[in-house]
C-alpha positions in Angstrom: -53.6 213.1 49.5 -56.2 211.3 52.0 -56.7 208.3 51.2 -60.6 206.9 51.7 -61.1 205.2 55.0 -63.8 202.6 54.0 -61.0 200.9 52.0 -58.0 198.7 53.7 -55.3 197.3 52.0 -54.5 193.6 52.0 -58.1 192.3 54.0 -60.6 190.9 52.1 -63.3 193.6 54.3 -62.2 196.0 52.1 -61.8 194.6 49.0 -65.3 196.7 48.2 -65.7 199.8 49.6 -68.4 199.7 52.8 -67.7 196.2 54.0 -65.0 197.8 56.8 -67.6 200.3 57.8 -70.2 197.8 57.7 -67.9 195.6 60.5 -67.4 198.7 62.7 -70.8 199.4 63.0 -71.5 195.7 63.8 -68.7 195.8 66.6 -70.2 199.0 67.9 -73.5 197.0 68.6 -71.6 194.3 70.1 -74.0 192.3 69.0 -73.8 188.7 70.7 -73.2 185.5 68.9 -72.4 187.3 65.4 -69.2 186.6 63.7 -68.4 190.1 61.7 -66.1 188.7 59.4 -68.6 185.5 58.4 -71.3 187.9 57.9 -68.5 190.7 55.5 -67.4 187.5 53.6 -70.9 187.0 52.9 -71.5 190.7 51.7 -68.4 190.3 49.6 -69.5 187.0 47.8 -72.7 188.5 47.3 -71.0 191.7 45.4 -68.9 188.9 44.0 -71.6 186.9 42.8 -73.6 190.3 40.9 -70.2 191.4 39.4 -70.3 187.9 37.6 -74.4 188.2 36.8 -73.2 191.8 35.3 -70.4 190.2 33.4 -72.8 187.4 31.8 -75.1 189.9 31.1 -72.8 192.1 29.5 -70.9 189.5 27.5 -74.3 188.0 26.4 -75.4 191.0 25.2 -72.2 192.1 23.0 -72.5 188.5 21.3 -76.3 189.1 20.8 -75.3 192.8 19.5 -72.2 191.5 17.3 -74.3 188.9 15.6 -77.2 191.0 14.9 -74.9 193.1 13.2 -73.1 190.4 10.9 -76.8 189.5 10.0 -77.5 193.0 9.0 -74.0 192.9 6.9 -75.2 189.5 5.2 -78.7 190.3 4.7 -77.7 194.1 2.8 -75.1 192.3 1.0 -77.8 190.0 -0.6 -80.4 192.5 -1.5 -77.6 194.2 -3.0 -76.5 191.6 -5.6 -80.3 190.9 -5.9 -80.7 194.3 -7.2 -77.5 193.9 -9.1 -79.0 191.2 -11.3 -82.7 192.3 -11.1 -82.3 193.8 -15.0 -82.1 190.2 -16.4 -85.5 188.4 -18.3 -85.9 185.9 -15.2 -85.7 188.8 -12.8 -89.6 188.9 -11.2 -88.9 185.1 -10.7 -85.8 185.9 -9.2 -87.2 188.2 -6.8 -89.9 186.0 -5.5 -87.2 183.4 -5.1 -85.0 185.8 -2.8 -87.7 187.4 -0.8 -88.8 183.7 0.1 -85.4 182.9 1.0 -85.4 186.1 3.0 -88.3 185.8 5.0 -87.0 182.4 6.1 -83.4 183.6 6.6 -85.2 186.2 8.6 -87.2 183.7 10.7 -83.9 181.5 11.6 -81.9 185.1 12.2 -84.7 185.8 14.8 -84.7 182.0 16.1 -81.1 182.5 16.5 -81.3 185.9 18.4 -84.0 185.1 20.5 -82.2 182.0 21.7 -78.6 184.1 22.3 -80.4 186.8 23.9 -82.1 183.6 26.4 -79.0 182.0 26.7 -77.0 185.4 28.4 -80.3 186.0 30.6 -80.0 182.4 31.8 -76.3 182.6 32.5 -76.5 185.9 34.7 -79.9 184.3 36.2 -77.7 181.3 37.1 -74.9 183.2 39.2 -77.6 185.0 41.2 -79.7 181.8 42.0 -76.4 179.9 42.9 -75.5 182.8 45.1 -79.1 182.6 46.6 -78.6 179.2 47.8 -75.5 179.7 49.2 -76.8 182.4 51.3 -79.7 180.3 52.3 -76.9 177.5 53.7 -75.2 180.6 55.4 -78.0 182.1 56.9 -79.0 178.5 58.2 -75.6 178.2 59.7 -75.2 181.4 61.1 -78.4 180.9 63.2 -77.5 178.2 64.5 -76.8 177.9 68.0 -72.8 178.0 69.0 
């Protein structure tokens, strides 16, 4: 079984697949003044740094899809015992009471929502930007002059 040349096993070039090939083609140039394995690290912190965005992301979304669920749950489970009792005298009363309550359970659900679903956007927004300006420091010191 061959096993897949872009990949090496204890060097941090190949912890993703490409950086090793990416190195070799940098050698080949023999391009002056450019340190290969500065400029790999930085490719790997950079797929480093999106992996963790994607992660955020991911787990913001779950808890935004997990919660709009339990509000589903609670929200049939009251219409339910709304209709339950709806054969009672007071009942039209009733009704307008619980669709009133509704509507503003509704409103905070959808506060609450909106404001999860902002929350995992920021946190995935944050590991890109913080990568951003770390690869505005490395750029800086790479081109400096050695």
């Amino acid at each position: 079984m061959e096993t897949d040349s872009r990949q090496t096993s204890g060097s941090d070039a190949g912890a993703f697949p490409g950086f090793e090939d990416l190195k070799k083609l940098i050698e080949k140039f023999q391009l002056p003044s450019v340190d290969t394995d500065a400029l790999i690290d930085w490719q790997r912190r950079d797929m480093e740094a999106l992996t963790e965005a994607n992660r955020q992301a991911s787990e913001g979304i779950k808890a935004l899809v997990e919660r709009r669920n339990e509000i589903l749950r609670e929200t049939l489970s009251e219409w339910q015992a709304a209709i339950k009792d709806a054969t009672s005298a007071e009942a039209m009363s009733k009704r307008a009471e619980v669709a009133k309550q509704g509507m503003q359970k509704a409103m905070a659900n959808f506060r609450e929502l909106s404001e999860m679903e902002a929350q995992a956007r920021n946190n995935a927004w944050k590991v890109v930007q913080e990568r951003m300006q770390e690869n505005m420091a490395s750029l800086q010191k790479l081109l400096q002059p050695k």
